[in-house]
N, C-alpha and C positions, 0 to 999 in steps of 0.2 A: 646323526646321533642315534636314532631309531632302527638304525641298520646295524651298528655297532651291539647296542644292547640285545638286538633279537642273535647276531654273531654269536656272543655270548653266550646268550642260553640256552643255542642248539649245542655249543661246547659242552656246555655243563651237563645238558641232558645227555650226549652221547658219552660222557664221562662216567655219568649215575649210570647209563646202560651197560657199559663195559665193564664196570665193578659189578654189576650185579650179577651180568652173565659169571664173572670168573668166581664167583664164590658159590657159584650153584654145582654141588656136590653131584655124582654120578658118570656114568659113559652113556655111548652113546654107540650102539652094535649095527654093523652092516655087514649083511654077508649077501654075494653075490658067486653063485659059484660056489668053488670049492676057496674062494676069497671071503676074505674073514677077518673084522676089523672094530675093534670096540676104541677110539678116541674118547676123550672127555669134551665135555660138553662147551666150555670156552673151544679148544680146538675145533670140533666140529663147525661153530661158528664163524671162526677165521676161513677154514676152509670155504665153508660156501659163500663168503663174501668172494672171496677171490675169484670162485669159481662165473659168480655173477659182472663180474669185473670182464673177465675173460669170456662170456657170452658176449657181451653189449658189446667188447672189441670188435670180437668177428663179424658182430650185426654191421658196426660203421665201415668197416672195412667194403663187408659185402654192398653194402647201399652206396659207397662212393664210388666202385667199379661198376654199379647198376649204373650210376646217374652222372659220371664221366662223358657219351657220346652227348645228353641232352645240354648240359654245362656247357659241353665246347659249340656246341650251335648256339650256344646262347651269346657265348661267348662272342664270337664271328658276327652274328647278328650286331653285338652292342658296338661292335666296334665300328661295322658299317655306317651303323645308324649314326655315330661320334664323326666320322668322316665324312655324312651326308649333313648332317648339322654345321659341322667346321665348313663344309663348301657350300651353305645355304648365308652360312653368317659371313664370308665373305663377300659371297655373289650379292647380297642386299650391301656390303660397303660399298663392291664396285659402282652399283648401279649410282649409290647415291653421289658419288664424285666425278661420275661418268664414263667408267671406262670400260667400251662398249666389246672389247676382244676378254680382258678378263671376267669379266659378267658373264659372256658366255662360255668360258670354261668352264665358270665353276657351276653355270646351271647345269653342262652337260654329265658333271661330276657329280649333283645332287642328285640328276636322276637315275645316273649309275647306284648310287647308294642307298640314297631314298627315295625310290619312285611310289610309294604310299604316303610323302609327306605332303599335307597340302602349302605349306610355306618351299619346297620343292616346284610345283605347279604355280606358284607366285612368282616365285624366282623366275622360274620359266618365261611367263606371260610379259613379265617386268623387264627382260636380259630383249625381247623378241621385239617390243616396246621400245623400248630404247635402240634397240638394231634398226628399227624402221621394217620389219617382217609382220602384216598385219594378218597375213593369212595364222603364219604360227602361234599371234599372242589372239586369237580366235579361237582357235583349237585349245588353246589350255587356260583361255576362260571359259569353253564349253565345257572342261573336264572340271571343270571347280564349279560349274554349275550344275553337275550332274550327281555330286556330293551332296550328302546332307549338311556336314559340318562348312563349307566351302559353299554353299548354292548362293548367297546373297555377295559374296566379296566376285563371283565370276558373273552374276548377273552385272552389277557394277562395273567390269570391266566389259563386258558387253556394250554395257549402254555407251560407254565412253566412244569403242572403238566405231560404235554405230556413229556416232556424234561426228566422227572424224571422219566417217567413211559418206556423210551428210544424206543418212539415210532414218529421216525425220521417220516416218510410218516405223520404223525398226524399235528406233528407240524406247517412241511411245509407250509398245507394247513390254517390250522389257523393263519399264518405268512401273510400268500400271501392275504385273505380274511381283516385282518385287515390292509395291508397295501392298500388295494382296497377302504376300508372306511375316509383311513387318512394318504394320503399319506406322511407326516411330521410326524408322529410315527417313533421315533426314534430305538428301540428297534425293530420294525417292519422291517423298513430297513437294519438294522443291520445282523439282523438275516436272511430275502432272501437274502444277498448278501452272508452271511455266507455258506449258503447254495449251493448256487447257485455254490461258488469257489469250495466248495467239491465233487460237482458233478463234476467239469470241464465245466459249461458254461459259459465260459466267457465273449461272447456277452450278455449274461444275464446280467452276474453281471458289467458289464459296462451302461447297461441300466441303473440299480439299482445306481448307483452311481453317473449316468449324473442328475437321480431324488432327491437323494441327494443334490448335487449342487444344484440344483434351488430350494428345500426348503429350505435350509440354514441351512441343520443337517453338513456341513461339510464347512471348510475356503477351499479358493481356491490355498494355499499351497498345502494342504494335499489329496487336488484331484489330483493335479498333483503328486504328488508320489503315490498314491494310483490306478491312472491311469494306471502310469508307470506299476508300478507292474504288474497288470493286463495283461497289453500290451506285456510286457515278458515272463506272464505264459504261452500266446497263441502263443507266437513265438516259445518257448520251446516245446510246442505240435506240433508244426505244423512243424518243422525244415524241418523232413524226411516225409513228408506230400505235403505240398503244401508252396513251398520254396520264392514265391511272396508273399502271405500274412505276412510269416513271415518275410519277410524281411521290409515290411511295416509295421507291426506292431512292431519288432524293432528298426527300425530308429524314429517312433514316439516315444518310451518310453525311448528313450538313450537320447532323446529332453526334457519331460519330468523331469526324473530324472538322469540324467548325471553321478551321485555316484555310482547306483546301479549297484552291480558287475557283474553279470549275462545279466545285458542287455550291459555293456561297452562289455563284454568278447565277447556273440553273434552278436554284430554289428561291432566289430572289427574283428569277422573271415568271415560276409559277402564283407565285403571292405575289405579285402586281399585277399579272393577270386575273386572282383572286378578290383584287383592292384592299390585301391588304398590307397597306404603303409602308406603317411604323413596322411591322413586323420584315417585312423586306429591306428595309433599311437597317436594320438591327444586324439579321443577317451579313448584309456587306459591311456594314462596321467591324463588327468581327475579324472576319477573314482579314480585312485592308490594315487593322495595328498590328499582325503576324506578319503581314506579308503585301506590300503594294503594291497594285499591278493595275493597267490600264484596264483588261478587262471590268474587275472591281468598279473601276470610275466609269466607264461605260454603262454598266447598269446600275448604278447609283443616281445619276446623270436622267436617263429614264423610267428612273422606280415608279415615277407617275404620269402613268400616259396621257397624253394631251398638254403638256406643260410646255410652254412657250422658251425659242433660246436663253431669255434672262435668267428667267426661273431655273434652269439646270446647270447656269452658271454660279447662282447665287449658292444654288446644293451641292456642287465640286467646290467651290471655295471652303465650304462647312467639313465636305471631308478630306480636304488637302489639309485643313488645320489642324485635325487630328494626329499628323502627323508630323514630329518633332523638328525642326530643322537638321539638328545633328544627328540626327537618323538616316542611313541611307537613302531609304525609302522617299525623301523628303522631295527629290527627283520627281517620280511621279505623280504626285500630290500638282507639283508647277506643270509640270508637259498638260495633263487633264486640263487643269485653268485655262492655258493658252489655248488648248482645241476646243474648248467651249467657250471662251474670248469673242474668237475667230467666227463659229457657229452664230454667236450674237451680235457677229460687227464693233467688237470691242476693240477695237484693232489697236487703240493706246495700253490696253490693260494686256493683251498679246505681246507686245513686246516688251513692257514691265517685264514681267512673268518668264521673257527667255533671254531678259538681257544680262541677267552671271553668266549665259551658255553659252554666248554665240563665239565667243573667243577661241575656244573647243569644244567645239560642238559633238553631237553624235548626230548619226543618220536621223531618227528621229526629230533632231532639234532641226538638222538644216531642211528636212522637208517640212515642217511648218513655217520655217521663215520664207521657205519656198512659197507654198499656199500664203503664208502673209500678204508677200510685195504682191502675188497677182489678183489677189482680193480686193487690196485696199487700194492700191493705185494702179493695175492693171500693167506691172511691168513686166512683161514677157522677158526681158532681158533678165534682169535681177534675180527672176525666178527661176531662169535658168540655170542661173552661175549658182544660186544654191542647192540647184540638181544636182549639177558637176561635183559641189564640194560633198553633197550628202556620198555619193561613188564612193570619195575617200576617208568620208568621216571615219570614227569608231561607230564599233557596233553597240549596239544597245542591248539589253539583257532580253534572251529569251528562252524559251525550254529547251535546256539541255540536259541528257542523259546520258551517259560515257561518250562524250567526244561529238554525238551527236545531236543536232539541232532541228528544232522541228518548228513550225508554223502555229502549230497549236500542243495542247496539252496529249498525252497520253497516257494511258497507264499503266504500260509496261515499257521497258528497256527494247528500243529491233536489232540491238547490241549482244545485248546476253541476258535478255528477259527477265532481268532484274524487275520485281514491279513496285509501284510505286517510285518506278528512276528519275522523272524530269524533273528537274529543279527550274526555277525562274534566275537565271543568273547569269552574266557575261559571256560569253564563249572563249573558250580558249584562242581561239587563234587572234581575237582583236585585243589581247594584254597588253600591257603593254612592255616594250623590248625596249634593249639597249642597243639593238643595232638602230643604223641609219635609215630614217624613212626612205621609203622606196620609191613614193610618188610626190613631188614638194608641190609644194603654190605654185601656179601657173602665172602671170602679169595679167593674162585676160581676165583668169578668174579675179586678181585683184583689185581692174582698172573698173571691173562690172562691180562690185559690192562697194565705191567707193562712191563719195558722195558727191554730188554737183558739183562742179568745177566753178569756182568763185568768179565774178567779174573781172573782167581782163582791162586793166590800165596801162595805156602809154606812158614808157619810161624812155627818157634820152640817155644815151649813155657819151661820155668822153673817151676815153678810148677801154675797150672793150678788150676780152681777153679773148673772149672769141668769135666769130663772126656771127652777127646776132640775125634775126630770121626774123621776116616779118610775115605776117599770116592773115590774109583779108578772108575773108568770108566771103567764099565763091558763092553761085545763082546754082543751087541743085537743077539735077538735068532733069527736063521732065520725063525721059524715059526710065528713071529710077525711082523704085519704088521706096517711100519712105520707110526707114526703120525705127524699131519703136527704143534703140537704146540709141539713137540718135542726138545729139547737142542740140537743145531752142537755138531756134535762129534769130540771132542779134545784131540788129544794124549797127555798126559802128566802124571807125575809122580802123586803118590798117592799125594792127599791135605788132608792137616791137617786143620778144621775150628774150630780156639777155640772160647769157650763162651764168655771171655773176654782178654783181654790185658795183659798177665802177662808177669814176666820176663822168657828170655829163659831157657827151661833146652834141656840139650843135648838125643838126643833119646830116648824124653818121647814118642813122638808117636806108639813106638813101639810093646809097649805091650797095646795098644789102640786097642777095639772090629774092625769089618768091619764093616759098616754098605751099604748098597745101596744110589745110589745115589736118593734125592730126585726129585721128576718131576717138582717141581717149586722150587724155590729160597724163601728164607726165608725174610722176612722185618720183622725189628722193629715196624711200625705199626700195625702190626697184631697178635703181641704178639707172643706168644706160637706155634709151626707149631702141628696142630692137628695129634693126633697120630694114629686115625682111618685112615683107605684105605679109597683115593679117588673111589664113586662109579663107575660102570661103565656106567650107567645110571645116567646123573643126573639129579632129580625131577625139574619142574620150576614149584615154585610157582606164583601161581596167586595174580592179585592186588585184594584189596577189591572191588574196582570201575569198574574191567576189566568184561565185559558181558558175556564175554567166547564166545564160535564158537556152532554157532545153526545148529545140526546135519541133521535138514531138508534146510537147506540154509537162507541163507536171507529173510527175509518179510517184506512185506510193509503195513501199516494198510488201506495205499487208493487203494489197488488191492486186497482184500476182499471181497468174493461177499454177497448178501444179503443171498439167501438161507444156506447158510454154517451150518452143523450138530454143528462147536464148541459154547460155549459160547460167546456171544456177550461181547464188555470192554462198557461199560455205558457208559453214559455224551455222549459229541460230539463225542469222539473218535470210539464209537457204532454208531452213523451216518454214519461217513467217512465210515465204515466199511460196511455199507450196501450200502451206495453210491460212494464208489469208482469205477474204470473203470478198 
């Protein structure tokens, strides 16, 4: 509307100006020459309009024949650039659906057109990446890091290709240089603290993490547990080291994160070696309603030194209560009971305690009932066969962090350095499946966990279904040594064991074969008693999951040194393996 009105009243005003000029009386004389010209004064007027009309023509004229060659370069450029664009915005679809021949056309087509584009040089790096060409996606993340706009997305790809090329010192350094340009690179941070944990610098990587924080790559939740942790690795180091630091720096992280098991467990054995007991108790209360864990009851168990079996059976009971029944955790609560039972010769309140388990057991349960039978009644046999069963129990919960299981806590991932990774929980491989077990009950393992074979009475039988077996109780030889899963030996007359129930007949057993007595008692459950000899050796089969025993001992992949003749394992775990201590 304001454009309209002001329209107007330049009309109006050039309207007022043209009447005015034409009423303005007079000429208007030009001589040039022997030229000679007197117009009136409107005339005059039109003319030099026109004539200024006809200037400014020949001016645009003249200036688009000036700027003709600059226009058509520009021209040809845009169009380049539109053609290196259109094969940039391809070459990123190829990549992303995979198609490793058209990706590299169209990179070879971006750099034809746009060789100063840095998403050109991506394409590049990404087409050469994807070809499986590491030298070439090298080179053109050296060119994007030799840009200014480009330096941190080719460091980046550096680090990666270093990563793959499992050239840990490489990385490093291109970690530490782009976190020097930008210090809020996430990835950048990520990876020196990564680093930094697998070396064991943990003032480091506590630097690295305080920097964190004040960029805002991390909430102030997850500093304080990730603190924590921290806090605990370096206690853990320093235990048998320098016993003031660690103690400070436990008592920070049990502040911290109060859950974590390993720093309740450490801070609760400096305050019972301090005497002081409530406060160390306090401590593993804590942690143990978050999270139950044997270690917890272990040092709960001895928060007061000098305390007799009873007494840290009476204190496992107080804090197994704590712990709900329908609570997972409610498990450990009972295992603790029984191994401090056991400790105290409780051996009724021991079996109380693991008699919902024994039916499914885990490794853990069968190796106490293991420890049970040969504590309390010295049976080597019994103890064994719940050796055998422990082999194929399920596993019980232990630290795992991506797929891998470890003996103790740690904390970081040797997986992909994740830290704070181990969790306390089941392992994968012992879930449970719906395929078919691989290893069933054995008859020995059954005939050994079974109970005393009851008193044996003579029965007559009348006629028999099948020929019935009498079984005297031979004189052991005396060059045989007694064994301890052996049957008491009971004077009594021959037994007669019939197959079934028939009516009696008078002195069928008589012309009935001899047979020896069997070394286990026969159950209906197990059908048939195998007619093959029990070996004298018998084989233990291995589980599918069981690692077996490493005939060089234990290894650890973070006490690997860097020079080492063997093959290095890739990825991170080839780091740790160079940078361990």
């Amino acid at each position: 509307m304001l454009r309209i009105v002001l329209f107007l009243v330049l009309i109006a005003l050039a309207g007022a100006g043209a009447a005015w000029v034409a009423d303005q009386p007079g000429d208007v004389v030009l001589t040039w020459g022997g030229f000679r010209a007197s117009p009136s004064i409107p005339v005059f007027v039109l003319c030099l309009g026109i004539f200024a009309v006809l200037i400014v023509l020949l001016w645009s004229i003249l200036t688009v024949i000036w700027r003709a060659p600059g226009r058509m370069r520009r021209r040809r450029h845009e169009k380049r650039h539109a053609r290196g664009r259109h094969a940039i915005t391809h070459g990123l679809l190829a990549i992303g659906h995979g198609d490793t021949a058209l990706a590299r056309r169209h990179a070879e087509a971006a750099r034809r057109h746009a060789p100063n584009d840095p998403l050109a040089l991506l394409l590049h790096a990404q087409s050469a990446q994807l070809d499986g060409n590491r030298d070439a996606a090298q080179r053109a993340f050296r060119a994007m890091a030799e840009r200014e706009d480009t330096r941190l997305l080719g460091l980046r790809g550096l680090f990666i290709e270093a990563q793959r090329a499992d050239d840990a010192v490489g990385a490093v350094m291109i970690a530490e240089e782009a976190i020097k340009l930008s210090p809020s690179s996430t990835w950048a941070s990520h990876a020196v603290l990564g680093f930094r944990c697998a070396r064991g610098d943990w003032s480091g990587a506590l630097a690295i993490l305080d920097s964190n924080l004040s960029a805002g790559l991390i909430d102030k939740q997850g500093y304080r547990r990730q603190r924590g942790v921290l806090l605990t690795a370096r206690a853990l180091e320093l235990e048998t080291m320098d016993l003031d630091v660690a103690r400070e720096s436990v008592m920070e992280a049990v502040k911290l994160a109060p859950t974590l098991v390993p720093a309740a467990v450490l801070a609760a054995k400096f305050e019972s070696e301090a005497h002081q007991v409530r406060r160390a108790m306090k401590l593993v209360e804590a942690a143990w309603l978050a999270n139950p864990h044997p270690d917890l009851a272990d040092a709960y168990a001895h928060v007061k030194l000098g305390d007799a079996a009873r007494q840290r059976l009476q204190r496992i009971e107080t804090l197994a209560a704590k712990t709900p029944a329908d609570k997972a955790g409610h498990v450990e609560g009972q295992l603790a009971i029984a191994r401090a039972a056991i400790d105290a010769s409780e051996f009724a309140r021991a079996r109380k305690v693991l008699a919902p388990y024994v039916n499914d057991p885990t490794q853990r349960v069968a190796l106490l009932m293991a420890e049970l039978e040969r504590t309390e009644h010295g049976d080597g046999g019994r103890a064994r066969a719940w050796t055998l069963r422990a082999v194929r129990a399920r596993h019980d919960p232990a630290w795992t962090a991506d797929g891998y299981v470890s003996e103790r806590w740690r904390p970081v991932s040797p997986v992909t350095g994740r830290l704070d990774a181990f969790q306390w929980q089941t392992p994968v491989a012992s879930l449970p499946s719906d395929k078919s077990t691989t290893i069933e009950s054995s008859a020995f393992e059954e005939a050994m966990l079974a109970a005393p074979p009851p008193k044996r009475v003579t029965v007559a039988n009348d006629a028999p279904a099948e020929p019935a077996v009498i079984a005297p109780i031979p004189t052991p030889a005396p060059a045989l040594a007694a064994q301890d899963n052996a049957p008491p030996a009971v004077e009594e007359e021959p037994v007669v064991t019939p197959a079934e129930p028939v009516e009696p007949v008078p002195e069928a057993a008589e012309s009935s074969p001899l047979a020896a007595t069997p070394v286990f008692r026969a159950r209906a459950d197990l059908g048939k008693p195998i007619q093959a000899p029990i070996q004298a050796i018998i084989p233990i089969v291995r589980a599918p999951d069981d690692p077996g025993i490493d005939d060089d001992g234990p290894s650890d992949e973070f006490t690997e040194q860097i020079g080492t003749s063997k093959a290095q394992a890739g990825g991170w775990r080839g780091f740790w393996s160079r940078w361990g201590a």
